[in-house]
C-alpha positions in Angstrom: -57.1 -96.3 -59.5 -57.5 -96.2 -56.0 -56.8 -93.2 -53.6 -57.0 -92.9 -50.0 -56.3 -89.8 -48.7 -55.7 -89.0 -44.9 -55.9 -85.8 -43.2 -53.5 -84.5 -40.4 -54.9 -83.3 -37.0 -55.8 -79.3 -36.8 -52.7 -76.9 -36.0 -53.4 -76.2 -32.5 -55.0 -72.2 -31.8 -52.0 -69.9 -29.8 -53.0 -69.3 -26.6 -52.4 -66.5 -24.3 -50.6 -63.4 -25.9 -47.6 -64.0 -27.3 -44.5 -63.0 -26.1 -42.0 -60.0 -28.0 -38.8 -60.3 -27.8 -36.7 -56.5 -27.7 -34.7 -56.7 -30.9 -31.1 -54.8 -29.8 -30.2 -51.8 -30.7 -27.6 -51.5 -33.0 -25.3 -48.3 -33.5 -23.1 -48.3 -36.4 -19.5 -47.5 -35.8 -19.1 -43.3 -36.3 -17.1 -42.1 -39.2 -15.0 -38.9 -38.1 -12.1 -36.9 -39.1 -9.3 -36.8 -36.6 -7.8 -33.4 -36.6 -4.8 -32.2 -34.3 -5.7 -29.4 -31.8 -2.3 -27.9 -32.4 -1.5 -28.4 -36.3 -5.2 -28.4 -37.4 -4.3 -31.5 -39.5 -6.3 -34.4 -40.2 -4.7 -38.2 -39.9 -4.6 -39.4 -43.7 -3.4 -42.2 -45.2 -2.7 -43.7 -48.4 -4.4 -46.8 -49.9 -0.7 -48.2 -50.4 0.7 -47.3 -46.4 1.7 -43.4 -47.0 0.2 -41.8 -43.0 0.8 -38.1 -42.5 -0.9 -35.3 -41.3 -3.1 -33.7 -44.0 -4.1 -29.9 -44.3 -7.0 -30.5 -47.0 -10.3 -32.2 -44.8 -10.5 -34.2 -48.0 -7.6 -35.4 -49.9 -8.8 -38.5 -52.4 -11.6 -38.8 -48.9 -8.8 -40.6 -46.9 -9.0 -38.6 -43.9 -12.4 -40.2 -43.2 -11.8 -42.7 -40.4 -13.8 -45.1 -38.9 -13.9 -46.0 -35.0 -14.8 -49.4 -35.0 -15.5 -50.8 -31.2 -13.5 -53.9 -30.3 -14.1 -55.5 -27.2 -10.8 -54.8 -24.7 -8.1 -57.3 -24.8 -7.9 -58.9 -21.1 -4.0 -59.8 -21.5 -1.6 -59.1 -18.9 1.0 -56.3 -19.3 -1.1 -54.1 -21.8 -1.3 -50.6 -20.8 -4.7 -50.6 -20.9 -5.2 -53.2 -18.1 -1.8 -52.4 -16.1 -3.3 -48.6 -15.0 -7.0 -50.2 -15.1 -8.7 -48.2 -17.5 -12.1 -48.5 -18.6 -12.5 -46.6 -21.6 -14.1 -48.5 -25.0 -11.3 -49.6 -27.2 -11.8 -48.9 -31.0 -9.9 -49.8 -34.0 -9.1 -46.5 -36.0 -9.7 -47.5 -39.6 -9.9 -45.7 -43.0 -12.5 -47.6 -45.3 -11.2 -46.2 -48.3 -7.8 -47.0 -47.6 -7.9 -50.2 -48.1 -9.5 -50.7 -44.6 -6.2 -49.6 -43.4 -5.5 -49.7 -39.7 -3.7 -47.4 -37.2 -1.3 -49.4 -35.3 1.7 -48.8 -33.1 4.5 -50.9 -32.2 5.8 -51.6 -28.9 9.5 -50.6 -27.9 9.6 -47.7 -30.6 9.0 -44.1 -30.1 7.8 -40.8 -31.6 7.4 -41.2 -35.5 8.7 -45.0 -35.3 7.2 -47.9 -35.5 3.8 -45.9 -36.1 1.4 -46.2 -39.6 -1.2 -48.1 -41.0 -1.2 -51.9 -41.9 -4.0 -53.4 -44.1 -2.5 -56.9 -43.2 -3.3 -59.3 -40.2 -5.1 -57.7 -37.1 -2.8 -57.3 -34.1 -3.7 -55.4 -30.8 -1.5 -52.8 -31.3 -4.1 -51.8 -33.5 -6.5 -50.9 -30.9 -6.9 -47.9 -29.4 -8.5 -46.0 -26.6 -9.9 -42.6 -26.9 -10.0 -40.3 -23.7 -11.5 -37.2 -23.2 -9.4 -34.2 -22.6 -10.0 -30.7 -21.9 -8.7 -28.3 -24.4 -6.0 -26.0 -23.6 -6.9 -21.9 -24.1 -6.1 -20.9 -27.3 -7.0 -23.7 -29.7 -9.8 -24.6 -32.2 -12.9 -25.0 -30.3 -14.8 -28.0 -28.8 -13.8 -31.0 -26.6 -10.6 -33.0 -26.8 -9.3 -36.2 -27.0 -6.1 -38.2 -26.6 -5.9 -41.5 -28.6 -3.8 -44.5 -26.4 -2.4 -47.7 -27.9 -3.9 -50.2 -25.5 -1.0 -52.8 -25.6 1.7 -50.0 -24.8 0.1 -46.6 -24.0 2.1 -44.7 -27.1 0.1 -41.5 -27.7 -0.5 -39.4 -30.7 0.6 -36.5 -31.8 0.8 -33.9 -34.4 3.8 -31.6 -33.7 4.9 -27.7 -34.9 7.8 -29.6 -37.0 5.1 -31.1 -39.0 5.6 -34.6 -37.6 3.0 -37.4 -36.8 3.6 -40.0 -34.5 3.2 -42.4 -31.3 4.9 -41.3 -28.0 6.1 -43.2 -25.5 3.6 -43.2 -21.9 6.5 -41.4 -19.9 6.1 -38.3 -21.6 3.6 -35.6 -20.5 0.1 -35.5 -22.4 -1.1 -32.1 -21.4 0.6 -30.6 -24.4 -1.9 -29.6 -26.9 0.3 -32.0 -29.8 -1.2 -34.6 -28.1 -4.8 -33.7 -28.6 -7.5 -34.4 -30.9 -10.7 -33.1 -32.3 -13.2 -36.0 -33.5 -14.8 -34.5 -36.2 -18.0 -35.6 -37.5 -17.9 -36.5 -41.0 -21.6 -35.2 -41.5 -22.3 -32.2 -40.0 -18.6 -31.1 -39.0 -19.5 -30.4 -35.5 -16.9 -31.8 -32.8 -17.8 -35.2 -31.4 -17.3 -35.5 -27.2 -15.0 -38.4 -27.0 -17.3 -38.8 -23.6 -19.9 -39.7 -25.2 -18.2 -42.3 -27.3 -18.9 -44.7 -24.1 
């Protein structure tokens, strides 16, 4: 048998340096407990849809909540763009829930047409969170006010033992209205600030 064989040309050497490219930074999404200034209750849900306010930091986990940053819906009408807000928008999400989503209708009020929906993603399942000052008198730590970016409903956590979505006309100073991001690892109080 005859063989030929043939050799290919030499790779060529690199010159100069090469150049590194920065590999992004990437934060994963914090996992907090959101607890009412006023009530001292934690948002919970239930794998099946049940959403209260929850006294026990851990009942079956489901008060741990994931802020997951979405990028800001640019449409017309939505709170969020009508008063020209900048704040991040998150989804607020309970992983083991289902992956159960806060959402809250528009047209409805108080504890209507609020919950969490493991079905289709909507936008009035995006929120913004804003820092707040604390009023005198209540747990320690910074503040925050979570905003439904499509219609500016607000939460709350009430003396009656109520959780639900406000409507934007009604005054957010009251301390139902605010929030205390907790972290899920070390407990301290997370500045909504420095969620940016």
């Amino acid at each position: 048998a005859n063989f030929t064989f043939a050799t290919a040309p030499p790779t060529p050497s690199p010159t100069g340096t090469p150049t590194l490219s920065s590999v992004p930074t990437v934060t994963a999404d914090p996992i907090v407990r959101i607890q009412n200034a006023l009530t001292q209750r934690y948002l919970w849900t239930r794998w099946d849809g049940g959403f209260k306010g929850s006294e026990d930091i851990e009942p079956l986990t489901n008060t741990a909540i994931t802020l997951v940053k979405k990028v800001c819906p640019n449409d017309a009408g939505y709170y969020h763009n009508e008063n020209g807000l900048t704040s991040s928008c998150y989804l607020i999400k309970w992983e083991s829930a289902n992956g159960r989503r806060l959402f809250a209708k528009s047209g409805s009020d108080w504890n209507n047409g609020v919950g969490t929906t493991s079905g289709k993603n909507f936008n009035d399942q995006i929120w913004f969170i804003e820092a707040s000052v604390c009023e005198e008198g209540t747990a320690s730590g910074p503040c925050a006010i979570l905003r439904n970016i499509v219609n500016g409903r607000t939460m709350y956590d009430n003396e009656n033992l109520v959780v639900g979505a406000a409507a934007p006309t009604w005054l957010f100073e009251k301390t139902k209205y605010k929030w205390h991001l907790v972290d899920s690892t070390n407990g301290g109080v997370v500045d909504a600030a420095g969620l940016e």
